[in-house]
C-alpha positions in Angstrom: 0.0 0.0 0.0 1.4 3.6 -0.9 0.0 6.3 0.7 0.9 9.4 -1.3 1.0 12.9 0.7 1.0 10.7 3.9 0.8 14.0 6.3 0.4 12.7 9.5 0.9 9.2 8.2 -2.8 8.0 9.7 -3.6 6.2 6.7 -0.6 4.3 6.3 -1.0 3.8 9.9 -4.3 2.8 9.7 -3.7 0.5 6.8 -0.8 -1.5 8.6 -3.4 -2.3 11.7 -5.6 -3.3 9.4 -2.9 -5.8 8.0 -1.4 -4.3 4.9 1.5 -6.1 4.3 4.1 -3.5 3.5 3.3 0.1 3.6 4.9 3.5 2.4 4.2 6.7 3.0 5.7 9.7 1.0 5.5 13.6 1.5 7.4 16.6 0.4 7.5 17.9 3.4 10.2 16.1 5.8 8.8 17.4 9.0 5.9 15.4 7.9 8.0 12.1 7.1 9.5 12.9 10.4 5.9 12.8 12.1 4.8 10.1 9.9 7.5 7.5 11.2 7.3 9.0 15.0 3.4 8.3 14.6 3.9 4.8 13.5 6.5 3.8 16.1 3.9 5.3 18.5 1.3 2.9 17.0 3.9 0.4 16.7 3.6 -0.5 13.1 6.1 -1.1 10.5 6.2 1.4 7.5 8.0 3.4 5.9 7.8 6.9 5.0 10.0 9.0 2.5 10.7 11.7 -0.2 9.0 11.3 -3.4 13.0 11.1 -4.7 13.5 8.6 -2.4 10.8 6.4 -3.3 12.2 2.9 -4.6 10.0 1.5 -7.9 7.5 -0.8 -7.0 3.7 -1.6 -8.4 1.1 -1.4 -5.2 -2.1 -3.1 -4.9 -3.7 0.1 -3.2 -2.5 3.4 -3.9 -4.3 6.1 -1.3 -4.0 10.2 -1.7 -5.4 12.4 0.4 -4.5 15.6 -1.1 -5.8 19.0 -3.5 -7.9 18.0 -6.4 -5.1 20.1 -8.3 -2.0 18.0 -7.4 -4.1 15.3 -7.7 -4.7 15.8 -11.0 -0.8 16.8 -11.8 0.1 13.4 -10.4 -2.5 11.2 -12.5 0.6 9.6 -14.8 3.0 9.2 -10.9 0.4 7.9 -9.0 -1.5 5.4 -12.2 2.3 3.8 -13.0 2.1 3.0 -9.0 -0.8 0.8 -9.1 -0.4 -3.0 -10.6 -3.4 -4.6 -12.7 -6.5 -5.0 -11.4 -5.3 -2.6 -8.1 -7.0 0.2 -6.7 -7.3 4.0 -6.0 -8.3 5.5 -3.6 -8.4 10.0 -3.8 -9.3 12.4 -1.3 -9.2 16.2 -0.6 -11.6 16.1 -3.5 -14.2 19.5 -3.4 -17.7 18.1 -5.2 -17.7 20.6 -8.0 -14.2 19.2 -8.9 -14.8 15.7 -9.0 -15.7 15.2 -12.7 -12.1 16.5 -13.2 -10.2 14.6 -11.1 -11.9 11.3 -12.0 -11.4 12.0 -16.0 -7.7 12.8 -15.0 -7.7 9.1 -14.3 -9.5 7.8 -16.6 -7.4 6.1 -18.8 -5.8 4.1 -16.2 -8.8 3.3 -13.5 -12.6 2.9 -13.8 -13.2 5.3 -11.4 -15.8 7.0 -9.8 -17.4 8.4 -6.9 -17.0 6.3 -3.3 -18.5 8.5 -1.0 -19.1 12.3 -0.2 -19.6 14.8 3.1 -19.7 18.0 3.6 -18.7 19.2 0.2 -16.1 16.4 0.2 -15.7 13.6 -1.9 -13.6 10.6 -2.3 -13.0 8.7 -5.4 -12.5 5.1 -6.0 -11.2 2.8 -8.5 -9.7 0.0 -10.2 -6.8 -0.3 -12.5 -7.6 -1.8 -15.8 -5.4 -4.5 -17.2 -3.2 -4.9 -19.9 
C-alpha cells in the first residue's frame, strides 16, 4: 500500500493495523516524514515513510492520496504507474464541484468513480484496468 502525501501518516498507519503487508508513506515535506515515522513507532507499526525522490520503484495493490484535487490531477501519470493490474485508488481532498475533473484525469488508467461524499467532500475510487 502507498500512501501518497502521507501528512500525519494515519492512513498508512491505519492500513498496517488493518494488515497491509508492506506500507509506504511519501511527503514533500520532511517534517511530515518525520511525524509520519514518530506516529507509527507510537502505533507500533512497521512502515516506511520518505521523499518522493527517495521512493524505490515498485507496483502497489492500493495506492491512497489524500490531497488538492489540483495535485491530484498533476500526479495522475505518478500515481496510475504505482498501481499493478486489477489494483486500486483511492483520492481524497476532493471539493464536489471538482470531482468530474479529477476522476477524468484518471481515466485512462482506473474505472473510477465516486466512493463516497460529506460535507462538500468527496472521495474517489477505482480500479486499475489490465493490460
Amino acid at each position: 500500500m502507498l500512501d501518497y502525501g502521507c501528512g500525519s501518516g494515519i492512513l498508512a498507519i491505519a492500513a498496517a493495523k488493518l494488515g497491509a503487508g508492506a506500507v509506504t508513506g511519501v511527503d514533500v515535506d520532511p517534517l511530515a516524514i518525520a511525524a509520519s515515522r514518530a506516529n507509527a513507532e507510537a502505533n507500533g507499526v512497521a512502515a516506511e515513510f520518505c521523499s518522493p525522490d527517495a521512493l524505490p520503484v515498485l507496483a502497489v495493490d492500493i495506492v491512497v492520496a489524500n490531497i488538492l484535487a489540483n495535485p491530484l490531477e498533476l500526479l495522475a501519470p505518478l500515481l496510475a504507474g504505482r498501481v499493478r493490474a486489477e489494483g486500486r485508488i483511492v483520492l481524497s481532498g476532493i471539493l464536489q464541484p471538482q470531482a468530474d475533473r479529477v476522476a477524468a484525469a484518471y481515466a485512462r488508467w482506473f474505472n473510477i468513480e465516486p466512493w463516497g461524499s460529506a460535507d462538500g467532500w468527496t472521495a474517489l475510487a477505482g480500479v486499475r484496468y489490465t493490460g
